[in-house]
C-alpha positions as CSV (number, residue, x, y, z in Angstrom):
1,X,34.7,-100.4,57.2
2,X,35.1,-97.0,55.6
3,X,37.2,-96.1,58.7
4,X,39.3,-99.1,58.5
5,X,40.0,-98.3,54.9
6,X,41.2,-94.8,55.5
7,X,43.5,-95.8,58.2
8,X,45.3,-98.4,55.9
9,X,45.4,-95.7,53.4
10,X,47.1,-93.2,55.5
11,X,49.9,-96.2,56.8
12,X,50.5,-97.0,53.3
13,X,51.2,-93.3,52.8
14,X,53.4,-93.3,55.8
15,X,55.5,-96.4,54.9
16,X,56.5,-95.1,51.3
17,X,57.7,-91.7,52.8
18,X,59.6,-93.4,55.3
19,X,61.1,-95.5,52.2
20,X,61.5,-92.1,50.1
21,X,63.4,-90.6,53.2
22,X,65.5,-93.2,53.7
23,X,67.0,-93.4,50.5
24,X,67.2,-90.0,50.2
25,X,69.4,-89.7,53.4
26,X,71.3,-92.5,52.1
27,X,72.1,-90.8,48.6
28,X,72.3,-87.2,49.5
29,X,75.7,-87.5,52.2
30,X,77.4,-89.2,49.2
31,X,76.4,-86.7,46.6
32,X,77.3,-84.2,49.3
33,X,80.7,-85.3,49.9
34,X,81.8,-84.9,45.6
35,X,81.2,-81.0,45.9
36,X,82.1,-80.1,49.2
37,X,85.3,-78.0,49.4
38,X,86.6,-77.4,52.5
39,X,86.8,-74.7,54.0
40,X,90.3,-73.5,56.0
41,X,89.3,-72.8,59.3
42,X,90.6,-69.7,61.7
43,X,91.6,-70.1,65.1
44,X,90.1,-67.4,67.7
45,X,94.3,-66.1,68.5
46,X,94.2,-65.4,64.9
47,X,91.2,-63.2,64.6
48,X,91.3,-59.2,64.4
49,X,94.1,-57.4,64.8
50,X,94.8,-58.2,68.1
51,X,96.0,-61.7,67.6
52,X,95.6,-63.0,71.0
53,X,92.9,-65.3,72.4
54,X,89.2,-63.5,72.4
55,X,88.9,-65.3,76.1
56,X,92.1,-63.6,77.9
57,X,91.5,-60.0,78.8
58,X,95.0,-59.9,81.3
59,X,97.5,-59.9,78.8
60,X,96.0,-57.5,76.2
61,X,97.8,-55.1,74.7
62,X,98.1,-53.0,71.5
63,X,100.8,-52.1,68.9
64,X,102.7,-50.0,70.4
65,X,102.9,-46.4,68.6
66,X,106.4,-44.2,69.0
67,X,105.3,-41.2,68.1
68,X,108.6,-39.0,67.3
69,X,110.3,-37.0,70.2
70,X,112.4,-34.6,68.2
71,X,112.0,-30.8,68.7
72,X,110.5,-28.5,66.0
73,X,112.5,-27.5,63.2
74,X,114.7,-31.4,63.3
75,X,112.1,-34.2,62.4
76,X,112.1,-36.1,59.6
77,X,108.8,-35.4,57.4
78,X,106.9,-37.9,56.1
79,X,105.3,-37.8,52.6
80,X,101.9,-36.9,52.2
81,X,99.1,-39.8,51.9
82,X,98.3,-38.7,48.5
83,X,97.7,-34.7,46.2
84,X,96.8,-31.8,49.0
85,X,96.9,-34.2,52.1
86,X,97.1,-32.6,55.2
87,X,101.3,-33.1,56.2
88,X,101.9,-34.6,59.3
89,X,103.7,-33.2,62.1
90,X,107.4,-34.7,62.1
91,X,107.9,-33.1,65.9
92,X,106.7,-33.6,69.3
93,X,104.1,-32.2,70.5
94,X,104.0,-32.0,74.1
95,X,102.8,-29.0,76.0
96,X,101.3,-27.8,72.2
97,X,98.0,-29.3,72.9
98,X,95.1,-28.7,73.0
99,X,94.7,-25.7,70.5
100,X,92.6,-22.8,71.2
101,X,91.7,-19.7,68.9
102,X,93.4,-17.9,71.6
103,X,96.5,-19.8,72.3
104,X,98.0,-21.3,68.7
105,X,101.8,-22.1,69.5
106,X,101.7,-23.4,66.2
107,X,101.4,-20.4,63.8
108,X,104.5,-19.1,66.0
109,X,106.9,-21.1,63.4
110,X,104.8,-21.6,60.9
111,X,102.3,-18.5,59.8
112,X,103.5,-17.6,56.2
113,X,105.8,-14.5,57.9
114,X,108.2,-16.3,59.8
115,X,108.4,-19.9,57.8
116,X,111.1,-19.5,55.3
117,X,113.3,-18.1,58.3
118,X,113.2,-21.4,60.7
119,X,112.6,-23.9,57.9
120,X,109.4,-24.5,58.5
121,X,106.2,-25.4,56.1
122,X,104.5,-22.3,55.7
123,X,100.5,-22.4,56.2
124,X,99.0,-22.0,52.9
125,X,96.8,-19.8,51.3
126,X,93.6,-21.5,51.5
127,X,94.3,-21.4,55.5
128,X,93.8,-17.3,55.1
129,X,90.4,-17.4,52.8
130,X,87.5,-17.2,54.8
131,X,84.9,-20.0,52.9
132,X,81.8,-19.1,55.4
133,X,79.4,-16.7,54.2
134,X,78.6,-13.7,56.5
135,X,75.2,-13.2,56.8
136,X,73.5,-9.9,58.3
137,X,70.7,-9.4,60.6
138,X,69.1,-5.6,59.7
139,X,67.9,-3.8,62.3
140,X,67.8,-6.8,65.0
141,X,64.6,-8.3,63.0
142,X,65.4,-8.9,59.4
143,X,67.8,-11.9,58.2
144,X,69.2,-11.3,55.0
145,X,71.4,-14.3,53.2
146,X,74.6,-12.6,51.4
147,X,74.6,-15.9,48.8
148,X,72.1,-17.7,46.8
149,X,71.8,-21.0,48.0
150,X,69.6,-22.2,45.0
151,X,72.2,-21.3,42.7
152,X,75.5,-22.6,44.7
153,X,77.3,-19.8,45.5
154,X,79.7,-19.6,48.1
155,X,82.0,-16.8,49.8
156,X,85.2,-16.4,49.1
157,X,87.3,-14.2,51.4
158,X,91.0,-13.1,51.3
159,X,92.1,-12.3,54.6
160,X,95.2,-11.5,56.3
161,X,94.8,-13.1,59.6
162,X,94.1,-17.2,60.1
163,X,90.6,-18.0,59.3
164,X,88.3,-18.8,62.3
165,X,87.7,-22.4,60.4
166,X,91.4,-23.3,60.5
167,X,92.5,-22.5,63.7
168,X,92.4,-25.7,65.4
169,X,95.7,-27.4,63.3
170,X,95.0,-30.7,65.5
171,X,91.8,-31.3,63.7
172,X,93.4,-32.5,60.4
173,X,97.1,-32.3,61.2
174,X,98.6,-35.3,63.2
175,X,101.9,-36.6,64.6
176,X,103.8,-38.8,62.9
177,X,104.7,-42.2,64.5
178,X,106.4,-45.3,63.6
179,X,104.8,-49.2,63.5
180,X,102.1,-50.2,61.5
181,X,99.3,-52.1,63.3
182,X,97.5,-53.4,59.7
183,X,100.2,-53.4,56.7
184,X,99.7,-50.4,54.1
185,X,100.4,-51.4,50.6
186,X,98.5,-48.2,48.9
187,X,100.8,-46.1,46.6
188,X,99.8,-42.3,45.8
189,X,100.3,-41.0,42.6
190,X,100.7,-37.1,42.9
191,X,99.4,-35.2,39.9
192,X,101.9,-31.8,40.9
193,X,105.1,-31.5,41.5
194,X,107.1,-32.3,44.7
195,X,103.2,-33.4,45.7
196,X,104.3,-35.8,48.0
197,X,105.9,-32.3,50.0
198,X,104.0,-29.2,48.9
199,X,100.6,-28.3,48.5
200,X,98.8,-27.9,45.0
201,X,95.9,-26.1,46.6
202,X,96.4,-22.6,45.8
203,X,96.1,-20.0,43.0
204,X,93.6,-20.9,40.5
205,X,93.4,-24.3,41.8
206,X,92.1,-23.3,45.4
207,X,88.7,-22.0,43.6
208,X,88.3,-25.1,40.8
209,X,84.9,-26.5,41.2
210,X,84.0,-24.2,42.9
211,X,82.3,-21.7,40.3
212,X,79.1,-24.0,39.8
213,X,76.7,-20.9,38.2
214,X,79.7,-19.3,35.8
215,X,80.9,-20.1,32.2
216,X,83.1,-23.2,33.8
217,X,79.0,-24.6,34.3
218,X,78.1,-27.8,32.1
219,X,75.5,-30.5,32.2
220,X,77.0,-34.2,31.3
221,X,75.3,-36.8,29.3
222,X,74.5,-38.8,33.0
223,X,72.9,-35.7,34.3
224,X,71.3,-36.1,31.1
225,X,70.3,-39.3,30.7
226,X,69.1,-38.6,35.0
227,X,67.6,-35.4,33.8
228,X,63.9,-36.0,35.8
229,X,64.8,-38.8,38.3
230,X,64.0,-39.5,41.7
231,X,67.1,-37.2,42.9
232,X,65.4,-33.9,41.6
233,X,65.3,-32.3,38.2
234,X,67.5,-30.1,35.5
235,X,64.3,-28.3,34.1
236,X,65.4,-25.7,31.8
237,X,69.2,-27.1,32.2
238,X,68.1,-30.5,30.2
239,X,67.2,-28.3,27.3
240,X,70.6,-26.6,26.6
């Protein structure tokens, strides 16, 4: 009998959240459909940048880039990106390429010496200071560090010759080319003058930021404020 009675139970139990179900999958589509927004779709020829169908691989190309032809000394020069960007080069460079530290066809027009005579931009200043510190080894067994790296220094080198670090131009420099494969709607806003043709980065400028241990040295109210956090600590600095 007890068995009986338990088995009626659990039916009962069954029918009413059958019931509850029901109603709620009778209610909930309704409700559903007064704060639904729809939602634009996007068909697969309009996805990326390549605007063709993701299933045909025959007839896929992309945008084609005409990179200028004109010989040195006669292209038209772009303006730079933004402050100090590296220019781009306004003239072909076939048979230039690639650049080694022993065969530089580009410092033949444009080495600081020879620039103002064939019109060409003259490789600036910070291209002839040696930023790598030269360490010595004494006596083929001791290696001594000529800067502090706990205090930030750095080396700064005049030199007269190209520095090692800048000889490969190709490595920030690059041709300039017409067609845009994504539109470009960012406009620079150059803090020198003529910035969008001449470099700023020279002079007193080429070593701001760069005296981290000097008088120029200050501590903030964030470095404050994140004076013993997770990053590290100020110690003594947080005191002054």
């Amino acid at each position: 009998m007890k068995t009986l009675s338990i088995i009626a139970l659990g039916a009962a139990t069954t029918a009413l959240l059958f019931v509850g179900c029901n109603e709620t999958s009778q209610v909930e589509p309704e409700a559903h459909a007064q704060t639904h927004v729809p939602v634009p779709s996007i068909s697969e020829d309009e996805l990326g940048l390549r605007k063709t169908s993701i299933e045909d691989e025959h007839n896929v190309s992309s945008t084609k880039t005409n990179y200028s032809q004109t010989d040195p000394g006669s292209g038209h020069k772009f303006k730079r990106a933004f402050q100090d960007a590296p220019p781009m080069i306004p003239h072909s460079t076939e048979g230039m390429l690639p650049i080694t530290i022993n065969n530089n066809q580009c410092i033949d027009c444009h080495s600081v010496e020879i620039a103002a005579d064939v019109g060409a931009t003259p490789i600036p200043s910070s291209h002839y200071t040696n930023f790598r510190p030269q360490h010595q080894l004494l006596q083929g067994e001791k290696f001594v560090k000529t800067i502090d790296n706990m205090k930030n220094e750095v080396s700064i080198k005049k030199q007269e010759t190209l520095a090692g670090a800048r000889f490969n131009c190709s490595q920030c420099h690059a041709p300039q080319s017409d067609g845009q494969l994504v539109e470009n709607t960012f406009e620079p806003e150059y803090v020198a003058p003529e910035g969008d043709d001449k470099s700023a980065w020279d002079g007193d400028r080429l070593l701001r930021g760069l005296d981290t241990v000097g008088d120029v040295s200050f501590v903030t109210e964030d470095d404050l404020q994140n004076s013993d956090s997770k990053a590290g600590s100020l110690g003594d600095a947080g005191q002054h």
